[in-house]
SEDO-801413 format. One record per residue (C-alpha): x negated, y negated, z; residue number from 1; residue in one letter. Coordinates in steps of 0.05 Angstrom, whole numbers, plus 5000, padded with zeros to 4 digits. Example, Ala and Ser with C-alpha at 12.3 -4.5 7.8 and 13.67 -1.06 7.14 Angstrom:
BEGIN
> x,y,z,n,res
> 4754,5090,5156,1,a
> 4727,5021,5143,2,s
***
This chain:
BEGIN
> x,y,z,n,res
> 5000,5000,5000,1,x
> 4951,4950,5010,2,x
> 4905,4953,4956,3,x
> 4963,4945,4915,4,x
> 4996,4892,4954,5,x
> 4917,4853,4939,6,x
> 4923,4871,4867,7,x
> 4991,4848,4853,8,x
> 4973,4779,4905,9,x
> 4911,4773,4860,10,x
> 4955,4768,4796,11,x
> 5009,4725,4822,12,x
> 4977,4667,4871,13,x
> 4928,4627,4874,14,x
> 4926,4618,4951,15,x
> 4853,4629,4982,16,x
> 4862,4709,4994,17,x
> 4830,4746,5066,18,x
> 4845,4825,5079,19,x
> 4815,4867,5135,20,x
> 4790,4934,5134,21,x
> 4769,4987,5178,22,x
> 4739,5041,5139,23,x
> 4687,5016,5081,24,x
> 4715,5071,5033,25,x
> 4780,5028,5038,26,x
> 4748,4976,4992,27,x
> 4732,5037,4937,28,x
> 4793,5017,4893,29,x
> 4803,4942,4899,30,x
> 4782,4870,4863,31,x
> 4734,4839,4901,32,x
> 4740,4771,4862,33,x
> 4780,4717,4901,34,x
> 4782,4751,4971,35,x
> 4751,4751,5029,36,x
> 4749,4816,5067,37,x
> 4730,4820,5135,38,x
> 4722,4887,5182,39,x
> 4759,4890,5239,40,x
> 4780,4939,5292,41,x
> 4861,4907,5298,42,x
> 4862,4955,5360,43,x
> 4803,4904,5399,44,x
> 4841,4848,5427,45,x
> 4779,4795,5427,46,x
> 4757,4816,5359,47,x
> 4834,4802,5333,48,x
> 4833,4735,5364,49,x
> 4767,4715,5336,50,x
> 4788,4744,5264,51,x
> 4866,4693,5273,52,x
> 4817,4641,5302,53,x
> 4774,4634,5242,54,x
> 4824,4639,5178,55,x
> 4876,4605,5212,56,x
> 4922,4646,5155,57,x
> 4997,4611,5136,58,x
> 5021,4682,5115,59,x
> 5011,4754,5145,60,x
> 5024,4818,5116,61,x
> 5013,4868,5171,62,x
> 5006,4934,5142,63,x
> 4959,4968,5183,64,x
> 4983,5030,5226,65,x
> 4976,5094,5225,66,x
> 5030,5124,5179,67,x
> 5040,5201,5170,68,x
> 5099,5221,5198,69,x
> 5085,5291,5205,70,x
> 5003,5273,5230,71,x
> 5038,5239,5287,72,x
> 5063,5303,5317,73,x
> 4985,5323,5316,74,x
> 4970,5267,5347,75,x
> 5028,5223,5391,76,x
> 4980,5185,5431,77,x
> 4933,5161,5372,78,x
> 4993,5146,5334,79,x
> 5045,5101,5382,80,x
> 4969,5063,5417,81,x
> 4942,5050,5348,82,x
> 5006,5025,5316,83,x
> 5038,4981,5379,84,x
> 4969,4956,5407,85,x
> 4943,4931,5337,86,x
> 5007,4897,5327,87,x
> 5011,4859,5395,88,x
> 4941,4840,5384,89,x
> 4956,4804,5326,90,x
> 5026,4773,5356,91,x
> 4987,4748,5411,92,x
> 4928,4720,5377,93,x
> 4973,4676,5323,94,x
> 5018,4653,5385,95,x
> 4958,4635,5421,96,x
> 4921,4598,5371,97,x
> 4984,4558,5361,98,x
> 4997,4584,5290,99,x
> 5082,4562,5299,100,x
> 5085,4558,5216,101,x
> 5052,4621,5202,102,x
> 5097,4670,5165,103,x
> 5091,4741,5186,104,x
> 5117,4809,5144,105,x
> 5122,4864,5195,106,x
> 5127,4942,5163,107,x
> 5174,4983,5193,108,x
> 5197,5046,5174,109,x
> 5255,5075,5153,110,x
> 5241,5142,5192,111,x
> 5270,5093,5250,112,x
> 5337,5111,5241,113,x
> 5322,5190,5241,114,x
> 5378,5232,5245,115,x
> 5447,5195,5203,116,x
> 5509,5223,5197,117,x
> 5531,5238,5137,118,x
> 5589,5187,5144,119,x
> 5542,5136,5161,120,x
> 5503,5146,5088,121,x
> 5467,5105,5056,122,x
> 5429,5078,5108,123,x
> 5439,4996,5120,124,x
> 5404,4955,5176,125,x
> 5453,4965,5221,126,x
> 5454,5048,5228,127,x
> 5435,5067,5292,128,x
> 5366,5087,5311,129,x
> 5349,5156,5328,130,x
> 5281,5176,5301,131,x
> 5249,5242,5306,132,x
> 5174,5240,5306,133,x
> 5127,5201,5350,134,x
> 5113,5167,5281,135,x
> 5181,5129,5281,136,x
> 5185,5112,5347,137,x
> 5118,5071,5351,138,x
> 5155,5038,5279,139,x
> 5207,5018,5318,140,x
> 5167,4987,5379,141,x
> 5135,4947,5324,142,x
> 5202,4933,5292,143,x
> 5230,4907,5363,144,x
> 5167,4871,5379,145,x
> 5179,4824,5315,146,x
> 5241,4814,5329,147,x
> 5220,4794,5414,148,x
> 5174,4752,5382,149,x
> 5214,4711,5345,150,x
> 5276,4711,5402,151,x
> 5223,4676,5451,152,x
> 5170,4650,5412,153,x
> 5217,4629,5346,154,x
> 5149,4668,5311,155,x
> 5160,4657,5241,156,x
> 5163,4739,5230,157,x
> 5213,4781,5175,158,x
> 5216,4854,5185,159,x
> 5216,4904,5129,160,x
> 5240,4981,5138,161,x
> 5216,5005,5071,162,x
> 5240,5083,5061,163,x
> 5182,5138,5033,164,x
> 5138,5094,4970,165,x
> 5098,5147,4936,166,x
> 5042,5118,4871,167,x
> 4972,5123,4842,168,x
> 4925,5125,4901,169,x
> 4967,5148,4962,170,x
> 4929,5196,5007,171,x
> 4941,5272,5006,172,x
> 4963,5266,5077,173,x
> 5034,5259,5037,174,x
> 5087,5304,4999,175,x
> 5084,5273,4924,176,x
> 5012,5257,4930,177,x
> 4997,5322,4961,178,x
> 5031,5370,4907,179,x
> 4999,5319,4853,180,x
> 4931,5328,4887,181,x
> 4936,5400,4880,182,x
> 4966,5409,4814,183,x
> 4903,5376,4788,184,x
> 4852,5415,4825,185,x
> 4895,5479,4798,186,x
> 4894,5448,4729,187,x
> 4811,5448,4731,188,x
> 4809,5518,4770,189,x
> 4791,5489,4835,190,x
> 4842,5517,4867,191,x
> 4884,5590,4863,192,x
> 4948,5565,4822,193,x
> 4994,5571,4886,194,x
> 5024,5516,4920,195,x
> 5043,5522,4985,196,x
> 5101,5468,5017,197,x
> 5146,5455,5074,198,x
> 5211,5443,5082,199,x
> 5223,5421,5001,200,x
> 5299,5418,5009,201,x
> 5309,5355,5047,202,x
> 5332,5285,5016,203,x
> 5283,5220,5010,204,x
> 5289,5160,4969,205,x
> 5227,5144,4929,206,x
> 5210,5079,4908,207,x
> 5146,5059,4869,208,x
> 5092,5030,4909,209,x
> 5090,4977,4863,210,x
> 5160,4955,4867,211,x
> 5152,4961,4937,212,x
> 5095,4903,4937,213,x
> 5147,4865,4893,214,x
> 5190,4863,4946,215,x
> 5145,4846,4999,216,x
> 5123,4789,4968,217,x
> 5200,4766,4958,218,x
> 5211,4774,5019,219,x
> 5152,4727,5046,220,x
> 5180,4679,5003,221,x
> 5253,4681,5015,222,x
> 5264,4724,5075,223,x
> 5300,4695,5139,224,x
> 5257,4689,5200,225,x
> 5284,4744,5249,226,x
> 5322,4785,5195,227,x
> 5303,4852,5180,228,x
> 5310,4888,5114,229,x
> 5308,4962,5088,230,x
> 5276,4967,5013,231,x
> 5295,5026,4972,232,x
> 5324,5050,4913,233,x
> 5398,5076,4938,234,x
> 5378,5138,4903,235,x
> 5354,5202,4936,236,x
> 5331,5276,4914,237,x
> 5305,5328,4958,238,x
> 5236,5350,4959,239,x
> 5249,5411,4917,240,x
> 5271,5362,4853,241,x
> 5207,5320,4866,242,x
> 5169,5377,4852,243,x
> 5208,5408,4794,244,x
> 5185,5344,4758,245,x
> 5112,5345,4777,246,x
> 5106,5421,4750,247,x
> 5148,5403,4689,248,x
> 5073,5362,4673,249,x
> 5033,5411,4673,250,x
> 5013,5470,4630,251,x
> 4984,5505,4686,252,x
> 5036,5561,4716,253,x
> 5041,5550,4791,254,x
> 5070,5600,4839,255,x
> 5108,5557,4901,256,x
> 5109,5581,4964,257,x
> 5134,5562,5040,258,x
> 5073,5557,5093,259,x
> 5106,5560,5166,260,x
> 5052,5521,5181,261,x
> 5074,5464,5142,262,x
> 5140,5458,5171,263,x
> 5158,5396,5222,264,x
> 5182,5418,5287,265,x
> 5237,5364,5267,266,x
> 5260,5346,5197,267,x
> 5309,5285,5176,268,x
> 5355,5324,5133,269,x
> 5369,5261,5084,270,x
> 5343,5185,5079,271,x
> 5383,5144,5030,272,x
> 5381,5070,5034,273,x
> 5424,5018,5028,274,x
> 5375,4954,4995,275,x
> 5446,4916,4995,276,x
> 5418,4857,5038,277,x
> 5354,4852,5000,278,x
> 5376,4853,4935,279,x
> 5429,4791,4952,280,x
> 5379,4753,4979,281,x
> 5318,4765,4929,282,x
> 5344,4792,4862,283,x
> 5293,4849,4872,284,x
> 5304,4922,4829,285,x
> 5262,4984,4825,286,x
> 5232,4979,4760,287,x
> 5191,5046,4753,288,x
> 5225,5099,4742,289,x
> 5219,5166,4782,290,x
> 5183,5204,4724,291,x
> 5139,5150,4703,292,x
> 5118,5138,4778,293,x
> 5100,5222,4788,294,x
> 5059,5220,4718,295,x
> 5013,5163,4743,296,x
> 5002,5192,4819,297,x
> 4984,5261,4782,298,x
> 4945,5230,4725,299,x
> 4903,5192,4786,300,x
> 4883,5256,4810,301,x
> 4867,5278,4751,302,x
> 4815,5226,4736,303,x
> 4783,5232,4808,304,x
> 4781,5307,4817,305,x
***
């Protein structure tokens, strides 16, 4: 998400451009011309401060968490510290350098809302919350902590709950990219042609990563201080249909099959979003379609493996 969010900022502004990092492989795929990138640990309070301090930024995008789902189970701890502390540290460091104008875009999740009635489909912002992995409830601490912010501080901060993005460049640690990362190492006999999978018959919605950026940056420029809004594409398939399509674009014949291992101890059954609000407010559409997004996350595996 964030390389692409600097690539697409890169093409469309000309404001003066800073983005941290953490890891230096993180710079691998992005322009360095016209931004400033600076390393910094978002979990160190002082170093956060300092970092706010000296760019004195008008606009945020706060991207940085941890952000498997289904790693979070692994590790519960690691996930809900990293995610809430980081966060804070940044809320704290614009209110205290007296940053009243700076716009903020908080990412929340759409695994937030967890477990919906089918009644209650597609998901708008005002489902209920009842998230099942310690993945979504450190999303929603963040989610609630813009929203505290702006209550008693009047922080300039618009919340996002974007449901699953999938594109070139999104790390194996996910479903799409994962069966895409395979099916090339398959394709160039790295791999025996079997691929194994969860639970492949629950519901997501997709959207392209890069209509995803689209709409972040809409929504730093229109979005209401203290609203929150849920990007998708109304649209969802299971698992199962994802993969269909992936296998229909290959040559290689792949055997699937289900690794216990890989299953959740809990599983959403469907996500489907409601992008209602957003689209009223912004104009904003998926442009991508499904099939041309799944060619270009398995042709970038391709070209790297």
């Amino acid at each position: 998400m964030g390389s692409h969010l600097v690539n697409y900022l890169l093409g469309k502004t000309e404001d003066e451009l800073f983005g941290t990092y953490f890891f230096d492989k993180s710079l691998k795929n992005l322009k360095k011309d016209r931004i400033t990138f600076l390393k910094v640990d978002l979990r160190n309070e002082q170093e956060t401060l300092e970092l706010i301090k000296k760019v004195k930024p008008d606009i945020i995008y706060h991207l940085a968490a941890f952000a498997s789902a289904a790693s979070s189970f692994k590790s519960p701890n690691e996930t809900v510290i990293n995610n809430i502390s980081s966060q804070i540290n940044i809320l704290e460091a614009v209110r205290k350098n007296n940053l009243s104008k700076c716009r903020m875009l908080i990412i929340s999740s759409a695994e937030i809302y967890g477990y919906v009635r089918q009644e209650d489909l597609p998901i708008d912002e005002e489902t209920p919350f009842n998230p099942a992995n310690p993945y979504a409830v450190s999303k929603l601490t963040q989610d609630f902590l813009g929203k505290q912010y702006f209550l008693s501080y009047e922080s300039q901060i618009i919340r996002a709950r974007p449901f699953n993005h999938i594109g070139p460049g999104q790390s194996p640690n996910f479903v799409v990219a994962s069966f895409a990362q395979k099916i090339a190492e398959m394709e160039k006999g790295k791999r025996e042609p079997v691929l194994p999978t969860g639970n492949i018959e629950i519901k997501r919605d997709f959207t392209d990563v890069r209509d995803v950026v689209r709409a972040y940056a809409l929504l730093m420029e229109k979005g209401i201080a203290g609203e929150v809004y849920n990007v998708g594409t109304g649209i969802s398939y299971k698992i199962s249909a994802i993969l269909d399509k992936l296998l229909s674009l290959t040559k290689t014949k792949i055997k699937v099959e289900v690794d216990e291992a890989l299953i959740r101890p809990s599983d959403v059954p469907e996500l489907v979003c409601n992008p209602t609000k957003l689209k009223a407010l912004t104009g904003w559409e998926p442009e991508i379609p499904l099939e041309k997004t799944l060619e270009d996350t398995l042709d970038y595996w391709r070209n790297i493996i």
